[in-house]
Structure formats: C-alpha cells, structure tokens
C-alpha positions as CSV (number, residue, x, y, z in Angstrom):
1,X,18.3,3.7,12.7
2,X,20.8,1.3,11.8
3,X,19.3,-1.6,8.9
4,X,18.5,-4.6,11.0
5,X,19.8,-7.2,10.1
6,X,18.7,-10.2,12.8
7,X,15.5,-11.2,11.2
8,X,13.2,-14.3,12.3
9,X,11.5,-14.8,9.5
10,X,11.3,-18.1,8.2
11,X,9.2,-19.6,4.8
12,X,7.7,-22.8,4.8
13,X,9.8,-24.9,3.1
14,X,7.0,-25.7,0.3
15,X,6.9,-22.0,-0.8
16,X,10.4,-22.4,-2.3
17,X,10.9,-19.0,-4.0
18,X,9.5,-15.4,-4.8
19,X,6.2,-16.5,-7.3
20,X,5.6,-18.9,-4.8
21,X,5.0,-16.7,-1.8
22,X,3.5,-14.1,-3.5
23,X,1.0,-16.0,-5.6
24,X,-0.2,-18.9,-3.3
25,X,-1.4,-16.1,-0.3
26,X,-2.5,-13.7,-2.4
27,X,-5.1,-16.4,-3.9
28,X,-5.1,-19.0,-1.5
29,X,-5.4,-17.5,2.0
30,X,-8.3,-18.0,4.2
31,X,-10.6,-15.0,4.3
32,X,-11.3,-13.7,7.9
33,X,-14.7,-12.8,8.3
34,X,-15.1,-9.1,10.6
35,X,-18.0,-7.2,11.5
36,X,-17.4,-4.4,9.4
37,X,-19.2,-0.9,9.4
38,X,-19.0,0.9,6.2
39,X,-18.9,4.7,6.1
40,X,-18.6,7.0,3.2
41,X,-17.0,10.1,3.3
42,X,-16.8,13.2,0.9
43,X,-13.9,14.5,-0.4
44,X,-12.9,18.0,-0.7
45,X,-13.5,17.9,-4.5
46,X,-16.8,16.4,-4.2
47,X,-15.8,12.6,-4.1
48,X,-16.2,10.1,-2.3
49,X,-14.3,7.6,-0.3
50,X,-15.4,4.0,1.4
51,X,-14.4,3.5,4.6
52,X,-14.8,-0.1,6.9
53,X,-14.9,0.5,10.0
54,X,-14.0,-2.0,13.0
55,X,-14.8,-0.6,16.6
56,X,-13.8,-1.7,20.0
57,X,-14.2,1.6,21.9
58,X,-10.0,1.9,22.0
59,X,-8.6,5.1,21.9
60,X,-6.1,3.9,19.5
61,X,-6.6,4.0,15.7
62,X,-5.2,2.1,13.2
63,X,-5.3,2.8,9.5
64,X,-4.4,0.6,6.6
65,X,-3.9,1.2,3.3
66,X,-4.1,-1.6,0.0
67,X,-2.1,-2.2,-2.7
68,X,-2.6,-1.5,-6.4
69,X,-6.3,-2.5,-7.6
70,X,-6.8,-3.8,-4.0
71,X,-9.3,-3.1,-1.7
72,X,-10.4,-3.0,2.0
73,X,-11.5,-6.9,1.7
74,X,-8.2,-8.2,0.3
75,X,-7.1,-10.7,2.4
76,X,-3.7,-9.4,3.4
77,X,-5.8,-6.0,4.8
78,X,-8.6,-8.9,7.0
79,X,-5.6,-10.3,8.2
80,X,-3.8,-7.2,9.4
81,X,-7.1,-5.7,10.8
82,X,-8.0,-9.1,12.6
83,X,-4.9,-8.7,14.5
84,X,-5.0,-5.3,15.3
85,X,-8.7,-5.3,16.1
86,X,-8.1,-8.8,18.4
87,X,-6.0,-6.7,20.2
88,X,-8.3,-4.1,21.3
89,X,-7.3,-1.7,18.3
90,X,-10.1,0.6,16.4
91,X,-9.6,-0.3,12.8
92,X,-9.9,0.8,9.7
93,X,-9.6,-0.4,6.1
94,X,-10.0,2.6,3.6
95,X,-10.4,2.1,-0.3
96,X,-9.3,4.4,-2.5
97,X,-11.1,6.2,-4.8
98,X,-12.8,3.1,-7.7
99,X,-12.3,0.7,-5.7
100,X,-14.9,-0.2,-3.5
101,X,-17.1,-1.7,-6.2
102,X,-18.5,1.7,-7.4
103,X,-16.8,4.2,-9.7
104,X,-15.6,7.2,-8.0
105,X,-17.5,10.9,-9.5
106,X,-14.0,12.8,-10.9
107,X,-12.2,11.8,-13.9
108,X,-9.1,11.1,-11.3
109,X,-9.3,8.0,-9.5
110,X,-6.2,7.0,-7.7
111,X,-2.3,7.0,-7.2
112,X,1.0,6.4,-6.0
113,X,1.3,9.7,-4.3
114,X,-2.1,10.7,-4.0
115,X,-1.8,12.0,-0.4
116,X,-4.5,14.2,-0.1
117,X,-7.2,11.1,-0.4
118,X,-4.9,9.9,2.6
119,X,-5.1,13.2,4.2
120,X,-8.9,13.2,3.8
121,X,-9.0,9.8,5.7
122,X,-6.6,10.7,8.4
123,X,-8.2,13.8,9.4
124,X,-11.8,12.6,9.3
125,X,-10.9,9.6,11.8
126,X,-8.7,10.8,13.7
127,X,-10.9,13.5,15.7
128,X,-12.0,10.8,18.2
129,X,-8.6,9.1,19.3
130,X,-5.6,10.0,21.2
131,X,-3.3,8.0,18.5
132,X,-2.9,7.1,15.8
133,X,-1.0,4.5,13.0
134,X,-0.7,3.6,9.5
135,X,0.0,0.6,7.8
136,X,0.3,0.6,3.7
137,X,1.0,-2.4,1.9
138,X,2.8,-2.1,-1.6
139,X,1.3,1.0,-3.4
140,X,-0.3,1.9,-0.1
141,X,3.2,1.6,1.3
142,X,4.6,4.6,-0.9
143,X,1.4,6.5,0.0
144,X,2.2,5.8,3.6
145,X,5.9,6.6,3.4
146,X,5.0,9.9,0.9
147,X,2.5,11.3,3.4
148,X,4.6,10.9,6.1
149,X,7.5,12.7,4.4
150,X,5.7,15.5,3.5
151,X,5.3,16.2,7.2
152,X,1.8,15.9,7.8
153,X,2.5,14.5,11.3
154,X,2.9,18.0,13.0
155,X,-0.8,18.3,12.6
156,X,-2.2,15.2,13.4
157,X,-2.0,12.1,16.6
158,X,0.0,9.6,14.0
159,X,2.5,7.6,16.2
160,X,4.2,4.9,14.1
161,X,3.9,3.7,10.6
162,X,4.8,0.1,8.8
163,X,5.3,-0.2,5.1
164,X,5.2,-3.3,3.7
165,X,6.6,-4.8,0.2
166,X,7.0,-1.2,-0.7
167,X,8.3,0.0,-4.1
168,X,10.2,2.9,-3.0
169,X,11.9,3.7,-6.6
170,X,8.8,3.5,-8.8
171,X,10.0,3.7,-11.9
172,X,12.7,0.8,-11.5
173,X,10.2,-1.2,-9.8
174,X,7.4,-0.9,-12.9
175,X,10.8,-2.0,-15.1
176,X,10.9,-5.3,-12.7
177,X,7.0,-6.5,-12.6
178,X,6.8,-5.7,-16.5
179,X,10.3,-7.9,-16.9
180,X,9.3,-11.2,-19.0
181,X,9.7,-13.6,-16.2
182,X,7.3,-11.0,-14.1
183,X,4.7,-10.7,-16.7
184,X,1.7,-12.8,-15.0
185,X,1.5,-9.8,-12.3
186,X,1.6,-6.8,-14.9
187,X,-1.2,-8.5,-17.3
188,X,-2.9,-9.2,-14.4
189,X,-3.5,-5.4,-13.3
190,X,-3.8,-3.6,-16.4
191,X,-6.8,-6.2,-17.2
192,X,-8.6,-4.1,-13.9
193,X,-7.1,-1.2,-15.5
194,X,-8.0,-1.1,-18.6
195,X,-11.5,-1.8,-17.5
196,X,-11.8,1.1,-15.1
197,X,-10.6,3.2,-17.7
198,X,-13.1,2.0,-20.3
199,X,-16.1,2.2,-17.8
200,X,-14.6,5.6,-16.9
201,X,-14.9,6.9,-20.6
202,X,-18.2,6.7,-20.8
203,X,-18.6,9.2,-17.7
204,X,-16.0,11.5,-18.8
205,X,-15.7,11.1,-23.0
206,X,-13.4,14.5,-23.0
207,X,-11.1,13.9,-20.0
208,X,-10.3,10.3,-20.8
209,X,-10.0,8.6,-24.3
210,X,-10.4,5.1,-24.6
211,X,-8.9,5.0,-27.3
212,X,-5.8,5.3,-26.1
213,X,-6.2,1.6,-24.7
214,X,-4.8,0.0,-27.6
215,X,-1.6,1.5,-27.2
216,X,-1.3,0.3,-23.6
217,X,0.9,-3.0,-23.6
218,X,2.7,-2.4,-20.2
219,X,2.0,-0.8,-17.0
220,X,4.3,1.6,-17.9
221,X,2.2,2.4,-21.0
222,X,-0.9,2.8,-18.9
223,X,1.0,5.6,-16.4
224,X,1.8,7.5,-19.7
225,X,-1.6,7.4,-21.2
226,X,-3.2,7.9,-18.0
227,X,-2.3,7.5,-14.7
228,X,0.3,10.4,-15.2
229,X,-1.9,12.9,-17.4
230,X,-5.2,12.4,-15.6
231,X,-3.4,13.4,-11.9
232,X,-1.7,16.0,-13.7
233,X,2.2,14.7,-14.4
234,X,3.9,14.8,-17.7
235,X,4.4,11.6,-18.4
236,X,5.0,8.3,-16.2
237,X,8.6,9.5,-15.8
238,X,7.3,12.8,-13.9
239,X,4.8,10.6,-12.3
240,X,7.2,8.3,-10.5
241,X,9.9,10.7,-9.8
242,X,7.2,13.0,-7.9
243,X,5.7,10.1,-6.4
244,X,8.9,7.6,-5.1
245,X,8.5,7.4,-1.7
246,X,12.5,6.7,-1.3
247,X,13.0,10.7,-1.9
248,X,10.5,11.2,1.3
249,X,12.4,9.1,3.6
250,X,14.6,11.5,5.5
251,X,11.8,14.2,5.8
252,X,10.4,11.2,8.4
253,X,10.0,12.5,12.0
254,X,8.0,9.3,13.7
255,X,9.1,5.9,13.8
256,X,8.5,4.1,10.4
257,X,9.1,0.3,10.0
258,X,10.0,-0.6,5.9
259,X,9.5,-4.5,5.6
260,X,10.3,-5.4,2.1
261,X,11.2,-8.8,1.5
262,X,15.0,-9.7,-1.0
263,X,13.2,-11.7,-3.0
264,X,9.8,-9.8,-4.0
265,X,9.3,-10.2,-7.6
266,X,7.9,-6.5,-8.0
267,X,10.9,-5.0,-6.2
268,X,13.9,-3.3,-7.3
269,X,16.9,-3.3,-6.4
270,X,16.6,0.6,-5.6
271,X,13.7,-0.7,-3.3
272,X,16.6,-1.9,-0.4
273,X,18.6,1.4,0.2
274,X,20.8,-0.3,2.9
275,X,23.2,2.5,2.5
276,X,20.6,4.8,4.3
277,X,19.9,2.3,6.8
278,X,22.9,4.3,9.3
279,X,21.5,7.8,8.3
280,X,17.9,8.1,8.8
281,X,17.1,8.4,12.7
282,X,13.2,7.8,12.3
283,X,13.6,5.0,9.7
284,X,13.8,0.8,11.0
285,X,14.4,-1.7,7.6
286,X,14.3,-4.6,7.4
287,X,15.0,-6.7,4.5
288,X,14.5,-10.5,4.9
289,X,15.4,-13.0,2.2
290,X,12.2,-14.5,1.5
291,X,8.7,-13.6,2.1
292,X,7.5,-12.3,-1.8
293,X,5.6,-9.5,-2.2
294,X,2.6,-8.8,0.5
295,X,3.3,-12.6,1.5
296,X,5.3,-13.7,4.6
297,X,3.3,-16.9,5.1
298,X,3.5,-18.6,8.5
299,X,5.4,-22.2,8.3
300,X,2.0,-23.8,10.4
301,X,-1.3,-23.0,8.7
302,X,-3.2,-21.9,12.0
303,X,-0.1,-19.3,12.8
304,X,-0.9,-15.8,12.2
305,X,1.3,-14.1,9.2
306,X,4.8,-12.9,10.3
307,X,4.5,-9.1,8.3
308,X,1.3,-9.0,11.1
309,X,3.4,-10.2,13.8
310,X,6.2,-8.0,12.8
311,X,4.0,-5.1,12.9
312,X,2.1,-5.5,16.1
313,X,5.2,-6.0,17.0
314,X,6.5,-2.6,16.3
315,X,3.7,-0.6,16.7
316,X,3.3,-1.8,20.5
317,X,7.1,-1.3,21.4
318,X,8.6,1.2,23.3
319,X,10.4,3.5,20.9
C-alpha cells in the first residue's frame, strides 16, 4: 500500500521536540489501573513466560508486545490494553522472558527476533478465539513485523498487526540511541542490562561471564558480549542483520500498520523506507513528524493517546 501521507496527528505545543515526547510519557503518564489475570506458561525449552490476561468473553484477541527492558505494566502497554479491552476486546500483555520481576530458568533471556517466545504466546491463546491481532511497540515492533514475515500466519487466526516506533534496521538504529546527543536512553538500558546479566551469572557461571561487563560501554557492546553469543549469532553485526525486521517486510501477507514517528530519537533513517511504501501490498506506513518514540501524547490531558487511536482505528477497519 501506498505511504500515507495525510496524517492527523498533532503534538501539544509544550512537547516541542523528540526528548520531549519521548521522555515526559514514558515517565510521566498516568497509570491505568486493569483487573489483570496473570498466567504463566511453559516454554518448549522448559521456560517460562508471564502472561496478563484481560477478559471480556470476546471472541477477538489482542496481543501486545513491550519494548526493550519493558514489561506488561509499562504504561504505553495499560494504555493500549485499556482501549482495546473498553472496547469489548480480550487482551493480553505478555512479558518476555526476565522481565516479569523473576529471572527466567535458561541462560537466554530475550531478543530482537526471538520469535519462537512469540510463537509460544500466539499458539497458546489463540485456541479459544476466532481472531486474532498483534501490537508490538519498539523492540516488540520488530518481533511483531519478524514473526509475521516469517509466515506464521498460515497457521494461526492473526488478522492485522500495528507496529509502533519500530527500529526496522537495527544496527543503524543502535548507532542513533548510542549517538552523544542520545546517550541518556542507552545508559539508561544497559543499567537494567547489566544487572540482569550479573544476577544471571550467578545461575549460569559457564554460559555467561560477568566479567565481560567491564568492557560493555555501549548497547552495541552489550549485543557483542551477549545478547548476540548467548542466542547464538556471531557477533551484534549477525545479530541485527538476522534480526531487522525491514528484511521481513515483503514476506507480509495480512494487513500491518508501521507507525513510526520522523522525529524518534532512537530511529534511523533506514527506519522510514518510504521507497517501499508503493511496493508492498500488505504493508500501511505512516510516518508523522512528531510524536517521539512510543509517545504520541494527546494535546488535552483527558484525551486518549493518538498511536491507540490510530490503532483501534486500523484494526476495526474494513480492509
């Protein structure tokens, strides 16, 4: 589908630029209280994942996926879920593996690509509904994409998908949030990191050295060391070329919505392949000039956010 280009989206005017929009959300936002029900699943390798469960006895499913050192309670997934499950939707916020306050039992914990743990999720819900759709914000957006490229879909009910503030070229996009004027965001992660790494050390002393830790300066660094050897990559570089979700695009067969805001601090350049927007038939983008990365604040405080908007919005049309 053709890049679309007539987008509503407007920023308050206070939220000026990119740090801005991304910043005062991620830490400001109200937190939604829902009656969650939590349910933990086993993995095929003898893992486990969390699941949070909303129900409202729909047929319709939706699942959402976090970002990098998210989780299900992160206020950007209890807004999405509030306005999927106030519409009658099923719901449900999945963590990935170390991230739902325990530490996950395999020396792997979680990725870019990691599909399978997606897989895992998607085949265990979807068993009691007649559809289903994804939603992955920022590292859960390349999942999302990945999965859906690797043509999973003939097998399950999966209807539509949004990605949102997604870095579809990894390795330029770990370039821009290590960048000096980006900084704040990469310290910020590898200080969850690094401590997941330490704690698991002490679980699995030959798998994972912590030793290694001192080397690690960048988030680039910390794919070398680890995230890349532990999954079984070379190095970062195999890591993010296997994993970018922009080589997955035109293996899409259901209609995907990409919402990735022009002036998200984590985001490439390579992250806004207009140049596909004519050539890909199952593909919608749609690349607004502000919103920041997993932001899109409304311009009144009581308004919902416009990414949820946008993807009610998409999900519920007639495509």
């Amino acid at each position: 589908m053709p890049l679309i280009k007539k987008i509503d989206y407007s920023n308050p005017k206070w939220l000026f630029n990119g740090h801005l929009q991304t910043i005062v959300p991620g830490l400001f936002r109200s937190v939604v209280s829902l009656p969650f029900e939590r349910e933990r699943i086993r993995t095929e390798d003898g893992d486990f994942l969390d699941l949070d469960w909303l129900k409202n006895g729909n047929d319709k499913l939706l699942i959402i996926s976090h970002g990098l050192e998210g989780n299900s309670k992160r206020p950007y997934m209890l807004g999405m879920a509030n306005q999927f499950f106030g519409k009658g939707f099923d719901v449900v916020n999945w963590n990935f593996r170390g991230c739902s306050e325990e530490m996950n039992q395999k020396p792997i914990f979680y990725h870019s690509g990691a599909t399978y743990d997606l897989d895992t999720v998607i085949n265990h819900a979807n068993r009691a509904y007649k559809e289903v759709y994804l939603i992955g914000f920022s590292l859960g957006g390349n999942l999302t994409l990945k999965y859906l490229g690797e043509n999973h879909t003939s097998k399950t009910k999966i209807k539509k998908a949004v990605a949102i503030s997604v870095p579809l070229h990894l390795e330029s996009s770990c370039t821009k949030i290590s960048s000096r004027e980006n900084m704040v965001y990469s310290k910020r992660f590898l200080i969850t990191l690094k401590e997941k790494i330490a704690k698991k050390s002490l679980l699995f002393p030959n798998e994972i050295q912590a030793n290694l830790l001192r080397k690690i300066k960048t988030l680039k660094d910390f794919d070398d060391h680890f995230t890349g050897p532990i999954h079984g990559f070379k190095d970062a570089h195999d890591y993010y070329e296997q994993n970018s979700s922009l080589h997955f695009l035109d293996k899409i067969n259901i209609p995907t919505l990409i919402l990735n805001a022009q002036n998200d601090p984590f985001l490439s350049k390579e992250c806004f392949p207009a140049s596909l927007g004519n050539s890909l038939p199952n593909i919608w983008m749609e690349f607004p000039k502000h919103g920041g990365h997993v932001g899109f604040s409304p311009r009144k405080l009581k308004e919902i956010y416009w990414s949820e908007k946008r993807a009610f919005e998409f999900i519920t049309s007639d495509l």
